[in-house]
N, C-alpha and C positions, 0 to 999 in steps of 0.2 A: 331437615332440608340440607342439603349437601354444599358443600363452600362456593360460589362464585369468584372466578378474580374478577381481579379490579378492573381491569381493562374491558371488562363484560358487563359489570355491575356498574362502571362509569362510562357506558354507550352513550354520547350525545343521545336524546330524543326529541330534539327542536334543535333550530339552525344558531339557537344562540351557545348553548354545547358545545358547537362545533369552532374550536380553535385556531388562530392561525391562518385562518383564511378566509379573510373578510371581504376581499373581492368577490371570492365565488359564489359566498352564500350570502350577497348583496342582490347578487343577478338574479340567483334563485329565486330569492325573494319576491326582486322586483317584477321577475316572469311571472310568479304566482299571484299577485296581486294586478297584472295585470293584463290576466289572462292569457298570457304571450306563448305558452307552450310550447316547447319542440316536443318531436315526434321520437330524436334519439338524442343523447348524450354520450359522451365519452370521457372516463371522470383518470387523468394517467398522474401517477406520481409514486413515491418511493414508498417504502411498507408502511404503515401508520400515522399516516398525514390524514386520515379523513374519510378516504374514495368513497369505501363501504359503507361508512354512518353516512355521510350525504345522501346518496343514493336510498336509506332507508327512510330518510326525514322527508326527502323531498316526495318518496311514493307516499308516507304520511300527509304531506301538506295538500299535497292537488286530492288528494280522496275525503278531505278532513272535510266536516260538516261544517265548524264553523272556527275558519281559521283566524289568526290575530295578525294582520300585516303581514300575511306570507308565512307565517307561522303555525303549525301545526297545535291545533288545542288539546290533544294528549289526552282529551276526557272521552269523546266521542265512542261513540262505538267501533265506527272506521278503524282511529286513533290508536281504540286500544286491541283490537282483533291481528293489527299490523303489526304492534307492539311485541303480540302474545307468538306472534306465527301463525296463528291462524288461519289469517285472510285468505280469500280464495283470487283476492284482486292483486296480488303482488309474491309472483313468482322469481324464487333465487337459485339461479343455477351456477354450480361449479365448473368451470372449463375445462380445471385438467381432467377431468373423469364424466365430461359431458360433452367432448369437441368433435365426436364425427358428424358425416351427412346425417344418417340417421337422426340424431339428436336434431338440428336444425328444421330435420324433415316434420317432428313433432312440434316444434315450436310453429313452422306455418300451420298445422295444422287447428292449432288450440287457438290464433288468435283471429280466426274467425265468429270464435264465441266472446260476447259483450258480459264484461264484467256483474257479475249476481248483484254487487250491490257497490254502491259510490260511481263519479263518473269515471275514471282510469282503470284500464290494465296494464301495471306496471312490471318490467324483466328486466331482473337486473342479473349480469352477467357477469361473474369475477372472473379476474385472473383472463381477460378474453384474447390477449396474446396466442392462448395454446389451441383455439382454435383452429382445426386446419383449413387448410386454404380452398378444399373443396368445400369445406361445410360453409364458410364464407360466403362462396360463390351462391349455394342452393340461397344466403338467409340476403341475397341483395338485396333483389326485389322487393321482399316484404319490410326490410329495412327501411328502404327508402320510398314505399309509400306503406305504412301498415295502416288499417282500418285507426279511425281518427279518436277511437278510447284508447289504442295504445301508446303505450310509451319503453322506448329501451335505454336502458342504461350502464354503457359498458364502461369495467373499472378494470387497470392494468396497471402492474408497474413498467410494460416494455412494450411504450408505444410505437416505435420501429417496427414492430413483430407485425404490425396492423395494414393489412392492407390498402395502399389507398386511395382506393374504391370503396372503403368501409368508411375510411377515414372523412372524406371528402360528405359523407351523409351526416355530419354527427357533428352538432356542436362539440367542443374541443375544453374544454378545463384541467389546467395541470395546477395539482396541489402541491406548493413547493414545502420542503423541509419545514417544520416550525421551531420557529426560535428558542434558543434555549432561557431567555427569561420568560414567555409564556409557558414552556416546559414548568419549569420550576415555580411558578404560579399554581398550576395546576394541581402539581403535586403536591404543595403547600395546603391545597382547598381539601384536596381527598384525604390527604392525612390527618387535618384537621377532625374531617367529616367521621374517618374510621378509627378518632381516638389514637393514634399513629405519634407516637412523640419523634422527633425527628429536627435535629441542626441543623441548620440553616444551610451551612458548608456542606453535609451531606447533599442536601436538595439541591444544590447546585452540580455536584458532582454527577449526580447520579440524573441532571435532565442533561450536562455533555455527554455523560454516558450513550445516551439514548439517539445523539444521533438525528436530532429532529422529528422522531419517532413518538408521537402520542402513545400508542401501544406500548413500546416497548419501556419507554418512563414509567408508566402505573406497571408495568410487568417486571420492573428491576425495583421498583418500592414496594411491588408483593412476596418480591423473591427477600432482600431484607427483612419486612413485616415480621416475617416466617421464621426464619432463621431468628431473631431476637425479637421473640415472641414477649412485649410485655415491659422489655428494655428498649432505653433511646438508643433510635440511629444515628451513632456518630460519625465522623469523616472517617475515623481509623478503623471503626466497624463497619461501615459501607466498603470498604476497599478488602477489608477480608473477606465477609461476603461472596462480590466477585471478582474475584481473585487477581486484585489489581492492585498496583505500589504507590509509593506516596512521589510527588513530583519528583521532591529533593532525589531521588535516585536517577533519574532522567538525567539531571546537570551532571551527577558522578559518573554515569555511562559516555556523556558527550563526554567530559573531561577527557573520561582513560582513551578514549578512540581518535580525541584530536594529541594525544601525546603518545600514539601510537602502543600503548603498552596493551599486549596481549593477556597479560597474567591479571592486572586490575581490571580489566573487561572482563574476562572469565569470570572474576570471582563476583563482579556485581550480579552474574549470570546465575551463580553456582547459590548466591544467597536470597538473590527471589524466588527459586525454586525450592531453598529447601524453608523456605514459611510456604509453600503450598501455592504461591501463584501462579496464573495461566501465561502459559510463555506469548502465547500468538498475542494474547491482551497486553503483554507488556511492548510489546514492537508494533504493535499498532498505535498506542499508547507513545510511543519513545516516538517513530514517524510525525505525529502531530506535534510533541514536543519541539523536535526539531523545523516543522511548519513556525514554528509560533515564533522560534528563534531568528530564523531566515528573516522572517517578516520585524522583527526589530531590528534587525540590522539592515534592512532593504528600503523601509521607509520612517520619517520622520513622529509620526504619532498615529499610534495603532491602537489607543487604548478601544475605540469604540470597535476594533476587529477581533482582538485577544481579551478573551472574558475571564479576567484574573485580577488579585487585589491588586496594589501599588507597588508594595515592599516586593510583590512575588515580579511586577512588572521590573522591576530594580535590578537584582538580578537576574534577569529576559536577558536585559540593556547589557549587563557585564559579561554574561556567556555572548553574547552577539559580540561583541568587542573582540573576545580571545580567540575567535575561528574565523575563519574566510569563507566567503559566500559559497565559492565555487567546491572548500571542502563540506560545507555543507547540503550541497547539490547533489554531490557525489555520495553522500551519506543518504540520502534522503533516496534515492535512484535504488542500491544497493538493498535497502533496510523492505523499499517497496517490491522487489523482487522477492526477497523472501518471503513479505509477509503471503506473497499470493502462494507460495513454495509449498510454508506451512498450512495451508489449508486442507493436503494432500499426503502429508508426511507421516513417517510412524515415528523416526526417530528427528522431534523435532529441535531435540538440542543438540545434535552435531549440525542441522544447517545455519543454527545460529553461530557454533563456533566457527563455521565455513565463512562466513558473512565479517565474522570478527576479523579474523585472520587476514581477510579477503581489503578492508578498510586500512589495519595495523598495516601490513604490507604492500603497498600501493606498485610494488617493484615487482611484484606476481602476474600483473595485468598489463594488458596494452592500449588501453581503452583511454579518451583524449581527459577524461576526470583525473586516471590515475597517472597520465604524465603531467598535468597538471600540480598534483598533489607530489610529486616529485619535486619539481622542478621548485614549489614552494620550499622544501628543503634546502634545497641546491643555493634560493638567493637568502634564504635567513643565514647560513653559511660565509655567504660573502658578506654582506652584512657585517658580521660577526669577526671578520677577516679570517678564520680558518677554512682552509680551502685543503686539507688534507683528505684523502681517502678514508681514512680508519674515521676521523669524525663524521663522516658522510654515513657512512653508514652506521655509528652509533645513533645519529639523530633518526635514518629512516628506520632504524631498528630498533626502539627500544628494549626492547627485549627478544633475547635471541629467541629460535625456535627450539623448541625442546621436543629431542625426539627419543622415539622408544627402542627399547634396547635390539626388536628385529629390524628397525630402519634402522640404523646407524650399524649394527652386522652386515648388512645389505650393501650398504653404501662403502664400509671399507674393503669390502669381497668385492665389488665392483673397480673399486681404484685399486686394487692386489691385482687383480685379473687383468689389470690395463697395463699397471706398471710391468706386470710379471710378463708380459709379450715383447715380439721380436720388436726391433726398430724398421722400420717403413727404410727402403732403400731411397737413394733420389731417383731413379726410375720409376720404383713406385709412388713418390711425390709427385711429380711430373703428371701421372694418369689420374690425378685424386679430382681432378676437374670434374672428368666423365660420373664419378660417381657423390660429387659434391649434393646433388639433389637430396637425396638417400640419407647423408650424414647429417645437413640440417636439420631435415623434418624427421628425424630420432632424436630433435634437441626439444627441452619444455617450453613451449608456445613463447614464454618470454622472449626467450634468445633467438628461435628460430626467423622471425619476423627481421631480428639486426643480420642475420647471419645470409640470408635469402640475397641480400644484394650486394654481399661481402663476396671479393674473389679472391681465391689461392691463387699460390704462384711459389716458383721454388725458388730461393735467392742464386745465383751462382758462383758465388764466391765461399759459402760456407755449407749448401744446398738444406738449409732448413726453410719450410713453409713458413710464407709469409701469408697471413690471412688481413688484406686490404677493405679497410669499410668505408664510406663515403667523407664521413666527417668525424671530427673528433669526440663529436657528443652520442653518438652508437658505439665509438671502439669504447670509451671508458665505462660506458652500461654494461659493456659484456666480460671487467676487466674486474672480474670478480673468482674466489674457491667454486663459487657456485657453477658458474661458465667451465672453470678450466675443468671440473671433474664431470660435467654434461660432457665437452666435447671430448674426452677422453675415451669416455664409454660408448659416442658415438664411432671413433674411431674403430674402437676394438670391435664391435656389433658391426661396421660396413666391412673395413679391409682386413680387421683382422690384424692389426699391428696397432704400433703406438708412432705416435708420430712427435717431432718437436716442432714447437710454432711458436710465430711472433704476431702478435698484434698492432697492426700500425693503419695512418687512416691518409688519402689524398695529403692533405696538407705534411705529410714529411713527418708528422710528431710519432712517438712510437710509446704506448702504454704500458708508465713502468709504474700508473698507483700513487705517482705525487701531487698531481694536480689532480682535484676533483672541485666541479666542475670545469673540463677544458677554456683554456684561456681562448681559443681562435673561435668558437662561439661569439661571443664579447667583441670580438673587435681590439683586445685590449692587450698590453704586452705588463704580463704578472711575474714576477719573480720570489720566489719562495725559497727561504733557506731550508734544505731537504735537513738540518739541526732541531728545526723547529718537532721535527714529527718524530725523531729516535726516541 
């Protein structure tokens, strides 16, 4: 006989089987014992919660000769004819390969004949979501009154999808997630049951794993079983397995991304992948992580929400301490962008490096997280009382970026090219307004957003471009190598010359690089020996 899984071989077949949801299979119950029947059901919830084994117990129970409390006795002929596939009283149709008129058109047709044997004819309807919406329309009618042996029972994970006109006929039961200590019960009993040696710390692992997911729990302990055929499953063998990392690496990925370092991200990167783990698993993984952390930091005792020992709660408590909500918002925002990214991707470790980079360099983006995450900078700085430029940017910088030998040829052909052009006359300064649109939107998104409501204007007493910004805290963002060699080449790319400019903002201060962040922000009047920073 050929192998069953476990997820097949441990079908509920009575409602006490059926896990997790003990309201629904209370009513069942209670309808079957006391004769209460509906005519349809609608059984909605996420994969592996139940739908389908309900649905199968319950056409068991109402046909069962001699049931136990709502209970289906399994002995029966009924019982066991249902059990087998056999029956000719309980019909299973697929949706997505059974949704047009047509189909529907045979379903009124057939439930004009009365069940050959027991009182029910039961149809049960997976997946009925993909139904279309005409075939819907033809199965109203008999829906909502079918001959009084019948019964339907439709199971979905996308009850939206359900029209509702369908919906409104149909008792309603949604099967929510099951917990993961019933999870890990379960898995405990079957392993038990199939001789299965198996850690305790694995079972737990492997019913979070799962998701809430009955199925998929016995189908992640058959996929282990398999693979260590005969050997116990341990935590660090369950995680090879499926291709997942051990927490402790979670904390060292947050660490190197709240201290911005590019190169100890990578390499955390660089060493789950080369022991064979599945990248999308570890960022899915690493997201919850970071859930778990948010949440010790956000509220006072979580222990009954984060299902984790003490010691590992202990350290929750200390990483929650060393990052700030908001960068971990921003983290969490970011990580859940890719993960949907990756679901689509071939190359899916450059958009992890994208995502890195994209975190380390928070001065890339313009998004209200990432000035956020700046500006966190900016006060641990003062704080600290150095307020220079060059530390401003070692702090947002941990680590320069390291480029490749044709970006960096590229980059100084581009500043040769700029530097090597004529100089803009002050007449042609003078007309640089008309085509100012042009020169900022050739700048990278960064810049262009400060530069958009920046005006030129030519000085007249020396006639070099004066580029004016609203306040002080845009001119010194844009008072970077980065900026001056963007607008350089924006220069040479619109007019074709090189131009000399000054940076200065309303308030009269003019960006020479000593104050970072600008004192008129603040309100405050700061003095800084320019000794301190030689």
């Amino acid at each position: 006989m050929s192998y069953t899984a476990l997820y097949r071989k441990w079908r509920p077949s009575d409602f006490d089987g059926i896990k997790g949801q003990d309201a629904i299979v209370t009513t069942l119950r209670n309808q079957i014992e006391a004769n209460r029947i509906g005519h349809a059901y609608l059984f909605c919830g996420t994969r592996g919660t139940g739908k389908t084994s309900a649905a199968k117990v319950f056409a068991k129970a109402v046909n069962c000769e001699h049931p136990d409390h709502g209970n289906p006795c399994g002995v029966c002929d009924s019982c066991r004819s249902i059990a087998d596939g056999t029956s000719l009283n309980v019909i299973e149709m697929d949706a997505a390969s059974n949704n047009g008129v047509d189909d529907a058109r045979q379903i009124k047709e057939s439930v004009v004949y009365s069940p050959t044997d027991g009182k029910y004819k039961v149809y049960i309807i997976d997946e009925a979501h993909q139904i279309t919406k005409d075939a819907f329309n033809a199965l109203l009618k008999t829906l909502e009154e079918p001959p009084e042996y019948v019964i339907f029972i439709l199971a979905t994970t996308e009850p939206h999808k359900i029209p509702v006109t369908i919906l409104s006929r149909c008792q309603r039961y949604d099967f929510k997630r099951i917990a993961t200590d019933t999870l890990a019960e379960r898995i405990k009993e079957v392993a038990d049951s199939e001789g299965i040696d198996i850690e305790d710390r694995a079972v737990s692992y492997i019913a979070a794993k799962a998701e809430g997911g009955m199925r998929d729990a016995l189908s992640l302990l058959d996929q282990c079983s398999s693979f260590l055929l005969g050997k116990q499953i341990t935590y660090e063998r369950a995680l090879e397995v499926l291709g997942a990392v051990d927490t402790s690496v979670f904390s060292e990925f947050l660490r190197a991304l709240s201290a911005r370092s590019v190169t100890d991200s990578i390499n955390v990167i660089d060493r789950i992948l080369a022991q064979g783990r599945d990248i999308t698993t570890f960022v899915n993984d690493f997201i919850w992580h970071m859930r778990n952390v948010l949440l010790a930091q956000s509220a006072e005792d979580i222990s009954d929400v984060i299902d984790i020992s003490a010691d590992n709660m202990k350290l929750l408590v200390q990483e929650a301490r060393a990052i700030t909500d908001e960068m971990l918002i921003r983290y969490i925002r970011v990580f859940s962008e890719l993960s949907n990214d990756l679901r689509f991707a071939v190359q899916k470790r450059v958009l992890v490096e994208i995502a890195i980079i994209r975190i380390c360099r928070p001065q890339m983006e313009k998004d209200q997280d990432s000035l956020n995450d700046r500006l966190k900078v900016i006060e641990d700085l003062i704080e600290s009382g150095n307020l220079s430029k060059d530390t401003y940017k070692e702090k947002a910088r941990t680590v320069v970026k390291e480029e490749t030998d044709s970006q960096k040829a590229a980059k100084d052909e581009a500043i040769r090219s700029a530097h090597n052009l004529p100089k803009a006359t002050v007449e042609e300064l003078r007309k640089i307004s008309a085509s100012w649109g042009d020169i900022y939107r050739s700048m990278p998104e960064m810049y262009m957003a400060c530069l958009r409501k920046a005006t030129p204007s030519v000085r007249p007493d020396d006639g070099k471009l004066v580029i004016q910004f609203e306040d002080d805290t845009v001119m010194c963002l844009c008072d970077d190598e980065v900026f001056k060699e963007s607008l350089d080449k924006a220069f040479a790319d619109v007019i074709g010359k090189s131009a000399e400019y000054e940076l200065t903002s309303l308030t009269g201060n003019n960006a020479d690089g000593v104050y970072y962040p600008p004192t008129s922000i603040f309100g405050m009047d700061v003095t800084v020996d320019d000794s301190e920073f030689d």
